[in-house]
DOKOLSE-964473 format. One line per field, with one value per residue (C-alpha): residue number from 1; residue in one letter; z, y, x. Coordinates in Angstrom, 1 decimal, always signed. Layout:
BEGIN
pos	NUM, ...
code	A, ...
c3	Z, ...
c2	Y, ...
c1	X, ...
This chain:
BEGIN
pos	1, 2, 3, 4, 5, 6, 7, 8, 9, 10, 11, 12, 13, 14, 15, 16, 17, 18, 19, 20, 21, 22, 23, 24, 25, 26, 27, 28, 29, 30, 31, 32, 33, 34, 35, 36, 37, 38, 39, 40, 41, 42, 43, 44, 45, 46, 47, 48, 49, 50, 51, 52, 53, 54, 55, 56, 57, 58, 59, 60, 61, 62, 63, 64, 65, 66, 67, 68, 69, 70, 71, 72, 73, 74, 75, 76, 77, 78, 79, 80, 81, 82, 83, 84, 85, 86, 87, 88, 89, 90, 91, 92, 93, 94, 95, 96, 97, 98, 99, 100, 101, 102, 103, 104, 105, 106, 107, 108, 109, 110, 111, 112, 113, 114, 115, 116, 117, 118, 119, 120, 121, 122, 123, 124, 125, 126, 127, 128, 129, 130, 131, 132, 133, 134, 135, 136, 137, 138, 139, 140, 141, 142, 143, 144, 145, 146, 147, 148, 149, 150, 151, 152, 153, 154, 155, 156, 157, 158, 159, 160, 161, 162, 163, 164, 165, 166, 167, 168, 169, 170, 171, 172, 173, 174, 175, 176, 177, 178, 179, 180, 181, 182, 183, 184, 185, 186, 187, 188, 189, 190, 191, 192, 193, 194, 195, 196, 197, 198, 199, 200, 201, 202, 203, 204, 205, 206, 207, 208, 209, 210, 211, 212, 213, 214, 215, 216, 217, 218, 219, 220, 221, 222, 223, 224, 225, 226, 227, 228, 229, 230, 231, 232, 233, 234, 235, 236, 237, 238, 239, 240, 241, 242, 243, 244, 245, 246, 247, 248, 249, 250, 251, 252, 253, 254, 255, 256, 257, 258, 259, 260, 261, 262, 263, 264, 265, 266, 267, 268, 269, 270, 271, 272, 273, 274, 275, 276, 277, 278, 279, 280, 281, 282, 283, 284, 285, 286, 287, 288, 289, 290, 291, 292, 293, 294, 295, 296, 297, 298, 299, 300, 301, 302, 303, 304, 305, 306, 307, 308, 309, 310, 311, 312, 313, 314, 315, 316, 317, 318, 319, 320, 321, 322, 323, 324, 325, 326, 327, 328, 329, 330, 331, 332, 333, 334, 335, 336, 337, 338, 339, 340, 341, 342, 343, 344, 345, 346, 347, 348, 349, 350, 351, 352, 353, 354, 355, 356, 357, 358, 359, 360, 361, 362, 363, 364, 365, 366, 367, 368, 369, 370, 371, 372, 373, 374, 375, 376, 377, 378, 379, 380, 381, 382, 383, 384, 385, 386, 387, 388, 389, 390, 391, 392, 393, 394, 395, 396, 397, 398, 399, 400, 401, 402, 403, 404, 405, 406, 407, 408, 409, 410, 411, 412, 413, 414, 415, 416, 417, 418, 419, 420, 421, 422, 423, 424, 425, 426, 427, 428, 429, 430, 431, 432, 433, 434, 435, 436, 437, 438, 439, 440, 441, 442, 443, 444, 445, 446, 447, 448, 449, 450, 451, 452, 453, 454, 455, 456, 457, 458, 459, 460, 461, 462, 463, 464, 465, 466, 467, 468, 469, 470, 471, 472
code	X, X, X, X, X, X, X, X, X, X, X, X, X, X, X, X, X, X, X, X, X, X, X, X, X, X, X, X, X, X, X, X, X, X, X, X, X, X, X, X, X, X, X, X, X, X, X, X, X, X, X, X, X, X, X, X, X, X, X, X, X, X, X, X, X, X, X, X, X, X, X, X, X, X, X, X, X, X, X, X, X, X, X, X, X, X, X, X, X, X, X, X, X, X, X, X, X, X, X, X, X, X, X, X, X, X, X, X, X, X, X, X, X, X, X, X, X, X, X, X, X, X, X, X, X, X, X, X, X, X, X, X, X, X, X, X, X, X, X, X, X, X, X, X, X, X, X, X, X, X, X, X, X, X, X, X, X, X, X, X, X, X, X, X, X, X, X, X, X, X, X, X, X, X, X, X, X, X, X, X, X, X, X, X, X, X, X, X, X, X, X, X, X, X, X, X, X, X, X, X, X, X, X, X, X, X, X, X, X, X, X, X, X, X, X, X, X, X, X, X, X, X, X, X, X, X, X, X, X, X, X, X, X, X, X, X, X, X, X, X, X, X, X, X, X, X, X, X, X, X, X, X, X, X, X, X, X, X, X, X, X, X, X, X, X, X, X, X, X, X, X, X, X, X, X, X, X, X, X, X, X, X, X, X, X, X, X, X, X, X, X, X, X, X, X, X, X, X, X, X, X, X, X, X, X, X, X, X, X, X, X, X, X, X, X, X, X, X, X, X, X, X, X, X, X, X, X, X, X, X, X, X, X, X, X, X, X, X, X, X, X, X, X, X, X, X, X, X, X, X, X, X, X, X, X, X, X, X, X, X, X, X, X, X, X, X, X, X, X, X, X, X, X, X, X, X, X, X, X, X, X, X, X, X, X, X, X, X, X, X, X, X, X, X, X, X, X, X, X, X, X, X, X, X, X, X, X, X, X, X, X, X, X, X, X, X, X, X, X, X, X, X, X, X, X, X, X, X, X, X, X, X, X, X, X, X, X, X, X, X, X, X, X, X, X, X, X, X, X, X, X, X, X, X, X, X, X, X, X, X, X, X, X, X, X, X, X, X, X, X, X, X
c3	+11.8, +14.0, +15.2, +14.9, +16.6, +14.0, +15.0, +13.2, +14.4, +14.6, +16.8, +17.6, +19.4, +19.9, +21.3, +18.3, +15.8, +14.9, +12.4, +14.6, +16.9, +13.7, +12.4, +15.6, +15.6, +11.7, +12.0, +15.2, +13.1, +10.7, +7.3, +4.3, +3.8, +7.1, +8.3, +4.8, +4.4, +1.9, +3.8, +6.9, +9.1, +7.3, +7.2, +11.3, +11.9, +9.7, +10.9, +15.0, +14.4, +11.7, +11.2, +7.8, +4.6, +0.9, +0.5, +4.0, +2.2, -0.6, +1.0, +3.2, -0.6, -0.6, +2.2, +0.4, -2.3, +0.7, +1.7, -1.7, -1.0, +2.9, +3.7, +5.3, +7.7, +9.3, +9.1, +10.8, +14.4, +14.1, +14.3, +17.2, +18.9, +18.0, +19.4, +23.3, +22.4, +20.6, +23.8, +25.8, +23.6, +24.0, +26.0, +29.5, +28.4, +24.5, +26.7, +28.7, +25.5, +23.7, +26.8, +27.1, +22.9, +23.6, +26.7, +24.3, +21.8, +18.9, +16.9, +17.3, +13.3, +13.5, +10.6, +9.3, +6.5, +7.8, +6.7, +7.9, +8.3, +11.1, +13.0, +12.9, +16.1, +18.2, +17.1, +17.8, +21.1, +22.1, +20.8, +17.5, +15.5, +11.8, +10.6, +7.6, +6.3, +3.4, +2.1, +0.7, -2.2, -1.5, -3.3, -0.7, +1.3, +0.2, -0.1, -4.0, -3.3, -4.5, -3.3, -2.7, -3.7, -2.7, -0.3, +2.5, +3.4, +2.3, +0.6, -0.1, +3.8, +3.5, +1.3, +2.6, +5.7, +4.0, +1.9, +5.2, +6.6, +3.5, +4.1, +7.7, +7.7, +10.1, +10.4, +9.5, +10.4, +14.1, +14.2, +15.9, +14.0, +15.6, +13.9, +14.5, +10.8, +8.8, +5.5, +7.6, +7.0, +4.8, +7.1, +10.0, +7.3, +7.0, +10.3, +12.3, +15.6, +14.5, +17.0, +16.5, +18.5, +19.0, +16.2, +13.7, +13.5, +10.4, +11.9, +15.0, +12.6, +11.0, +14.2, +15.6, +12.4, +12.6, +16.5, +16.3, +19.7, +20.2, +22.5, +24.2, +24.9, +27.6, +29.6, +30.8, +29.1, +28.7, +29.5, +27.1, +25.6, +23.8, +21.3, +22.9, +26.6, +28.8, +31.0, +34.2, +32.1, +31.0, +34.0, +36.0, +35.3, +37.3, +40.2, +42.4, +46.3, +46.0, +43.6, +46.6, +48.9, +51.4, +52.6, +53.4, +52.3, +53.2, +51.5, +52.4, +51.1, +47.5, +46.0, +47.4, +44.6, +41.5, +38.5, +36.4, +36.6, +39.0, +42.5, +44.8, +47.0, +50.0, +52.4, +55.4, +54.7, +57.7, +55.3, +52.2, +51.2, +51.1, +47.8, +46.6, +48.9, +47.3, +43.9, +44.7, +45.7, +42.8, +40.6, +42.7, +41.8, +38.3, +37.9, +37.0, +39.4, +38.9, +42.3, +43.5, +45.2, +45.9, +43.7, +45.1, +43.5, +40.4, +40.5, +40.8, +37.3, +36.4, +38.9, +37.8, +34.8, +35.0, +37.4, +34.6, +31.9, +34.1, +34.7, +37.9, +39.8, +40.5, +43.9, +44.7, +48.1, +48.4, +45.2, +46.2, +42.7, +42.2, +39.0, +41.1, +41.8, +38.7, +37.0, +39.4, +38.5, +34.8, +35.8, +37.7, +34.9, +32.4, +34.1, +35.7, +39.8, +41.4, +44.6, +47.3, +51.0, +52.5, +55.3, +52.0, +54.3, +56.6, +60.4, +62.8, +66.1, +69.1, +65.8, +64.3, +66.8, +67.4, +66.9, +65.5, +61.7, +60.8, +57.0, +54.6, +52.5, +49.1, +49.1, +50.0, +47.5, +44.8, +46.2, +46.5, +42.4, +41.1, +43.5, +42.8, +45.9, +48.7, +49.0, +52.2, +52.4, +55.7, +55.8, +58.8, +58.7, +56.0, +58.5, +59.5, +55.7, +55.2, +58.3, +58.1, +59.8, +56.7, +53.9, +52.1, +53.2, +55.1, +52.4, +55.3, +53.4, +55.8, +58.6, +56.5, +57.8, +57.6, +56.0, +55.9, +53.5, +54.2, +51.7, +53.4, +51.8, +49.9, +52.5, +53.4, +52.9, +52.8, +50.8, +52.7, +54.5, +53.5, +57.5, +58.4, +55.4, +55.3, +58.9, +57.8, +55.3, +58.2, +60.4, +58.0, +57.4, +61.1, +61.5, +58.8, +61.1, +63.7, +67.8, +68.7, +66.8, +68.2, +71.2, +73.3, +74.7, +75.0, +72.6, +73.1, +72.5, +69.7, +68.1, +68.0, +66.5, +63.6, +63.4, +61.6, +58.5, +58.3, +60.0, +62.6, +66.0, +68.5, +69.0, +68.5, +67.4, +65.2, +63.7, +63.6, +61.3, +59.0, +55.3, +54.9, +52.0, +52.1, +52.7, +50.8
c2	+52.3, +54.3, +57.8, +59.6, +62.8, +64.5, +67.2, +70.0, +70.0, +73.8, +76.1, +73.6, +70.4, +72.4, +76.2, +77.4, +76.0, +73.0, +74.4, +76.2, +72.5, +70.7, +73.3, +73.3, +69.8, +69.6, +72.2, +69.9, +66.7, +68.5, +68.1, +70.4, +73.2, +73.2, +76.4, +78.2, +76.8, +79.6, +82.2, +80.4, +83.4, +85.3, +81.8, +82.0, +85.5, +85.7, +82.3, +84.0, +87.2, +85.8, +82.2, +80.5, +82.2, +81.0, +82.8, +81.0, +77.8, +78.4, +79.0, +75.3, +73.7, +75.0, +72.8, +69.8, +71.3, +71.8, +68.4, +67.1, +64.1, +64.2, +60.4, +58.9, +57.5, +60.8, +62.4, +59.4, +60.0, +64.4, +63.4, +60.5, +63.9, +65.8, +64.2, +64.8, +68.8, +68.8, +66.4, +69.9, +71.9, +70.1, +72.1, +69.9, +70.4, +68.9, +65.9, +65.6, +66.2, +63.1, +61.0, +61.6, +60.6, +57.1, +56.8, +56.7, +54.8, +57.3, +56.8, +59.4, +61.2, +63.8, +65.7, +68.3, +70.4, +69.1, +66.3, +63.2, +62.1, +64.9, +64.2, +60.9, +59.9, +62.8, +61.4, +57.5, +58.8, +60.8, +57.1, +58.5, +55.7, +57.5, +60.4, +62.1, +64.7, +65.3, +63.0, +63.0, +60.6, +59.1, +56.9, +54.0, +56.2, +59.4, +62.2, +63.3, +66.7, +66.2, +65.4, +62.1, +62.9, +65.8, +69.0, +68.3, +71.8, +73.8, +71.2, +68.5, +67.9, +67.2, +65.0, +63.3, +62.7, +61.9, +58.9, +57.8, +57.8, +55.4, +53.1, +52.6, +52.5, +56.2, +58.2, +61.3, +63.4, +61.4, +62.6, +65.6, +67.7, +70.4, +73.4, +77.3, +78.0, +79.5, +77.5, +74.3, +75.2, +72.1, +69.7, +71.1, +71.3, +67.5, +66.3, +66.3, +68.3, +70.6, +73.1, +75.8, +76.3, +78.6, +80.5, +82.9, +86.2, +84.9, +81.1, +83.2, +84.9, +81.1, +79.6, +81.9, +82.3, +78.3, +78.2, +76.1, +75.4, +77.7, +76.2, +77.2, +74.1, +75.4, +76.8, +75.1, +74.7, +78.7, +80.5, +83.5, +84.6, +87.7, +88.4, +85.3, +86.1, +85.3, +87.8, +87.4, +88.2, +91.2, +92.7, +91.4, +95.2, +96.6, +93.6, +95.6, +96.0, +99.5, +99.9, +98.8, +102.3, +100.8, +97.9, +97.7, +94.1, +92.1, +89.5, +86.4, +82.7, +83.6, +81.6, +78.6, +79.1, +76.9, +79.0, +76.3, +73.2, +72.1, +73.8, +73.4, +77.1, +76.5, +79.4, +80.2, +82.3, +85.2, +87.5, +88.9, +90.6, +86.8, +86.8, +90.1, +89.4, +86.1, +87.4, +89.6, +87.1, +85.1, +88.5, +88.3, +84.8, +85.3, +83.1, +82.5, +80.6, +79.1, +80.1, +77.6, +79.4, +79.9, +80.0, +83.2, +84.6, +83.4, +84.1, +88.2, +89.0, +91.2, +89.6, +86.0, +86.4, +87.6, +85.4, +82.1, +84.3, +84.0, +80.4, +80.0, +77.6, +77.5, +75.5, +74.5, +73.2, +72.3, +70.0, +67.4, +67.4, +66.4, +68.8, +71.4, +68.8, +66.7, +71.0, +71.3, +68.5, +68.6, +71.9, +70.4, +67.6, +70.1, +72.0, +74.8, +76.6, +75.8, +78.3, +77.6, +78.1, +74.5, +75.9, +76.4, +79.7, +82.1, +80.7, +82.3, +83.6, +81.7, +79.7, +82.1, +82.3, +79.0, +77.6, +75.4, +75.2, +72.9, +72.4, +70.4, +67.5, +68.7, +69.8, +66.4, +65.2, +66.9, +66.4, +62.1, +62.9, +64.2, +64.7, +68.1, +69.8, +71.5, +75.2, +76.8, +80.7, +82.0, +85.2, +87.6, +91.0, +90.8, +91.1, +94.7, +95.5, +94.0, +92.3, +89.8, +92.0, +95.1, +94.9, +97.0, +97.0, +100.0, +102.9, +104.8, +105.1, +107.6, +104.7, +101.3, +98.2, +95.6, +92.5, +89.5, +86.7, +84.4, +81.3, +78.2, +75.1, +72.3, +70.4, +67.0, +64.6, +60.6, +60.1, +58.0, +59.5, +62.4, +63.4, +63.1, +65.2, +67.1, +67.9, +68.4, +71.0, +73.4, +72.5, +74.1, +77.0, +77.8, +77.4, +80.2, +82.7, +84.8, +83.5, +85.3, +82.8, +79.8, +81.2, +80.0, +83.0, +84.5, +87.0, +89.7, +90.5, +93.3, +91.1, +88.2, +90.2, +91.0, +87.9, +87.6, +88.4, +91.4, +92.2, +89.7, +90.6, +88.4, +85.8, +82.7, +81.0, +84.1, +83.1, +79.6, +80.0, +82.2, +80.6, +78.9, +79.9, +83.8, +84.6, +84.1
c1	+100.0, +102.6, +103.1, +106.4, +107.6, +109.7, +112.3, +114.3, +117.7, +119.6, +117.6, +114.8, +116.4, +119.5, +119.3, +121.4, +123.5, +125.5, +127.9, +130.1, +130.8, +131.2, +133.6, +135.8, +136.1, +136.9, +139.6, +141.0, +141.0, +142.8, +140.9, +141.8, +139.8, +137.9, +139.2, +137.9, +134.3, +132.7, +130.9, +131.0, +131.2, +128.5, +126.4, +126.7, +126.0, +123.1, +121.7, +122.1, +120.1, +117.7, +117.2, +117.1, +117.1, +117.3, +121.3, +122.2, +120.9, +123.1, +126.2, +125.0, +125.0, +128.8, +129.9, +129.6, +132.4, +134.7, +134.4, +135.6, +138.5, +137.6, +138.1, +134.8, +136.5, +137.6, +134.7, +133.1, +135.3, +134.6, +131.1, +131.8, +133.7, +131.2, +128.5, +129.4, +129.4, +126.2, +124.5, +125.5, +123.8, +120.2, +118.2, +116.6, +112.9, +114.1, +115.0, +111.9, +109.8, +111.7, +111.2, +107.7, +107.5, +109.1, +106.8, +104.1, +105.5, +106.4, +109.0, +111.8, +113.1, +115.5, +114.5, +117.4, +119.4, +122.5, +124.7, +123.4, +127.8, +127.9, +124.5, +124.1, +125.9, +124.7, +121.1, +122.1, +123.0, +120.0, +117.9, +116.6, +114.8, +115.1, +117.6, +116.3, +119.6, +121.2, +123.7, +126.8, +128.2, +131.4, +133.5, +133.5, +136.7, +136.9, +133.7, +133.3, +132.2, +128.6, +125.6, +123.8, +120.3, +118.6, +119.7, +117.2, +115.5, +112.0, +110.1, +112.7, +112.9, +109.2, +109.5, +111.7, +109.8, +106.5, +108.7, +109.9, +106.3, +105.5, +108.1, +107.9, +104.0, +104.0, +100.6, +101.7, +98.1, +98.6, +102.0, +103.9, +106.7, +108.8, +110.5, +111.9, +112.1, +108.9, +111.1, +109.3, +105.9, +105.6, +106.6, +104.8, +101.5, +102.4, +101.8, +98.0, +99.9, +102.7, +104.5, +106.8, +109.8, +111.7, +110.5, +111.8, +109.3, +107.6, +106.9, +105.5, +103.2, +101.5, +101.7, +99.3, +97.4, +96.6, +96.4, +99.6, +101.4, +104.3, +107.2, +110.6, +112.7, +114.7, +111.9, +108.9, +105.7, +104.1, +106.7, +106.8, +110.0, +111.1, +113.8, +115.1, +114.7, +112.0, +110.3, +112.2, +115.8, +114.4, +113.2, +116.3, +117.9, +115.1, +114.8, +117.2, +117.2, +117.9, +114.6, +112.4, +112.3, +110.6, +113.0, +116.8, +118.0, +121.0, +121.5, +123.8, +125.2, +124.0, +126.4, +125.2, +122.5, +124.0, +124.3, +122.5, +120.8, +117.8, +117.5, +114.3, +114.9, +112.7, +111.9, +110.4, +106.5, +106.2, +105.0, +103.6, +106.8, +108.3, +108.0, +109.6, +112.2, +113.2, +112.3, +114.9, +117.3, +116.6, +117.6, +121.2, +121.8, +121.1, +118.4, +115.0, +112.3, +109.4, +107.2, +104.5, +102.0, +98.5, +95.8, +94.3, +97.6, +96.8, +92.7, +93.9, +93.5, +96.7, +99.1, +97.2, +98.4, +101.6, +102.4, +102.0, +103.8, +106.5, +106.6, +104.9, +103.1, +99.2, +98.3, +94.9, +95.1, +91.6, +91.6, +94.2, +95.2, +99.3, +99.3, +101.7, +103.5, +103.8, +104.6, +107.7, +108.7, +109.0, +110.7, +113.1, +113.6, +114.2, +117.1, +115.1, +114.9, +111.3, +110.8, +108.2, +107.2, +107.1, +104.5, +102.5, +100.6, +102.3, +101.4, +99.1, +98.5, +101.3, +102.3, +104.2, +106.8, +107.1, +111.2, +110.1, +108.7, +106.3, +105.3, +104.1, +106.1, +106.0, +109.3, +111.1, +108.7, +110.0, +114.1, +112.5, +111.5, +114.3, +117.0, +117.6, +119.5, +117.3, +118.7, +117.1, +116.9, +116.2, +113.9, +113.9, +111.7, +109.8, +106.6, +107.9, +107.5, +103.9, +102.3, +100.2, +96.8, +97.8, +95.7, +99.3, +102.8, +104.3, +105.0, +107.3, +110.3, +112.6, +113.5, +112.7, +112.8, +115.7, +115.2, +117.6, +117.9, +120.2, +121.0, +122.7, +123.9, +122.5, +120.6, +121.6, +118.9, +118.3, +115.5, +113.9, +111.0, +109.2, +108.4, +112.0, +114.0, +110.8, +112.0, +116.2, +115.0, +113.0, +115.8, +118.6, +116.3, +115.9, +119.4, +119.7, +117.5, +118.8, +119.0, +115.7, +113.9, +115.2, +114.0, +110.5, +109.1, +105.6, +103.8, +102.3, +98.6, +99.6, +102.6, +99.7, +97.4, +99.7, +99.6, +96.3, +94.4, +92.6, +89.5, +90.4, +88.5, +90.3, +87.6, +89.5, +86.1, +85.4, +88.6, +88.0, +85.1, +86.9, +87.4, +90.6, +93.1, +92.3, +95.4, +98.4
């Protein structure tokens, strides 16, 4: 026998809902009676702030009335239109979940309420095997205004799965099935691995009471979301420069941050503060990031955890493991910012004023995976806020330090050696940084020793002995 992975449509494969596109495009074809489908309004109102309910469901039995002498024909091209529109509307991580599905050789059912005339091209398109909607009967040109067996939703759309599942010989207890509405409970009961998506308050509710995955298609994998929002859109009010007394920022080239889509922001480490500062930056640009960083981060209990409710990045240096790596990626495939440090640790002793920045290749990596554009940020300051050799930052708030942060353009890479654009990306972020670090010129022994960790005692053998990774 097979498996299938069987999606909902509205608010699970797409972020919202499909009825407003197919209206649009009904009205534009011109069809009688598209511009007055009963309750429509009401139906997408109610369906935005709540989800499904049983009188949204009955004014969704109405439509098929309004359709009533529509010829098939017509109806076929407003769903060919359609289509394009609805491919916007699928979230990135929907796509990499669908991929990953035919990887392992699942067939692909688009499972939905909605008229199987409007969705089956979007679905054709996105390399569905089975659509499973409700029908309309036509005459052979014209729609009749009735239905053409059952109105697929509650326990009708599990049934329809579970006949499908006999016919094309599907395992439905090795199967997956995706859903946002608690009005899906049968179908998800239906299947060995359901997951709720998206879900409405009373879906969140079972899910948790049957330990059923709970999932956000448009952010990566455990990222929590609220009302709709995940954690860094709520607190982006309060992730303001002018909240952060004991720093002055300027900030520079922010616009050179796309507004959507993949980004790999790469930035130079010289401090602890790094990462406010670029948190910071990331707040200007309007944008969530998912931060790769150490796993001493992530073993502090609190800031641990907050730190993967947020979307971030454990690294485990020490391992050799490619799991960071492979995570960034599917963050980058599914539309998303991924923020890192190439140096991966904030350089030590004459290192740290060295011109030139030496640093790991995971970045090119990931630009070599996905060919996402490199954005560099140059940081300057940040280690007269928190020094390296300070176990907390400076609190003086009446003459606080400046710190820069300075976002160039999309580095120019060739993707054909890691070394070399692993080289091109410090490049442009030096070039970002002011003269006096382009410079070659001698330290002294009090800048070098703010160079260190603390407890540091100047014996470079003391030092040499100290355990790796304890800083961050």
């Amino acid at each position: 026998m097979t498996t299938a992975a069987v999606f909902d449509l509205d608010r699970t494969l797409l972020l919202g809902s499909s009825a407003p596109i197919l209206q649009r495009h009904l009205v534009a074809a011109g069809l009688s009676g598209a511009r007055s489908i009963p309750g429509q309004n009401a139906y997408e109102k109610s369906y935005e702030l709540f989800g499904e309910n049983p009188l949204m469901m009955q004014l969704a039995r109405l439509f098929v009335r309004a359709a009533k002498g529509w010829p098939v024909a017509d109806v076929a091209k407003v769903a060919e239109a359609a289509a394009d529109e609805l491919l916007d509307e699928v979230p990135g991580f929907a796509r990499v979940l669908l991929d990953e599905h035919k990887v392992s050789g699942r067939l692909l059912v688009l499972a939905t309420t909605s008229p199987a005339a409007f969705v089956t091209p979007f679905a054709r398109r996105l390399g569905f095997d089975h659509v499973v909607a409700t029908r309309w009967a036509d005459d052979g040109t014209h729609y009749t205004g009735e239905l053409d067996g059952e109105f697929l939703w509650n326990r009708a759309k599990r049934d329809a799965v579970v006949r499908l599942a006999a016919t094309e010989n599907i395992s439905l207890p090795r199967s997956y099935a995706y859903s946002d509405s608690t009005f899906d409970v049968p179908l998800l009961k239906a299947v060995g691995k359901p997951v709720a998506v998206n879900p409405d308050p009373q879906l969140t509710a079972i899910a948790r009471l049957n330990g059923w995955p709970i999932r956000h298609l448009d952010v990566s994998p455990g990222v929590v979301k609220v009302a709709g929002r995940e954690l860094q859109e709520w607190i982006r009010p309060f992730n303001r420069p002018e909240l952060v007394p004991n720093a002055r920022f300027d900030f520079s080239g922010v616009d050179n941050i796309p507004r959507k889509g993949a980004a790999i922001l790469v930035f130079n480490h010289r401090s602890y503060f790094d990462s406010t500062a670029v948190t910071l930056l990331t707040g200007q640009a309007e944008r969530a990031a998912r931060f790769l960083g150490k796993k001493e981060v992530f073993d502090v209990p609190i800031i641990g955890r907050l730190g993967a409710l947020f979307g971030g990045i454990r690294v485990d240096r020490g391992t050799g493991s490619t799991e960071p790596l492979d995570k960034a990626i599917e963050a980058l495939e599914g539309g998303e910012m991924v923020a890192m440090a190439p140096q991966g640790t904030i350089p030590r002793g004459p290192a740290f004023f060295e011109p030139v920045l030496k640093a790991r290749w995971g970045a090119a990596r990931l630009a070599h995976a996905t060919r996402a554009p490199v954005i560099p940020v140059g940081l300057w300051g940040t280690e007269k806020v928190w020094p390296r050799s300070a176990r907390l930052p400076n609190l003086d708030v009446s003459d606080p330090p400046t710190v820069t942060v300075t976002v160039g353009a999309p580095v120019k890479l060739f993707y054909r050696s890691l070394q070399n654009d692993t080289e091109r990306i410090m490049s442009a972020i030096v070039d970002l940084l002011p003269s006096e670090a382009r410079e070659h010129r001698t330290p002294t022994e009090e800048e070098l020793v703010r160079t260190y960790p603390p407890g540091y005692t100047g014996d470079p053998a003391a030092e040499a002995d100290r355990r790796p990774g304890s800083d961050t």
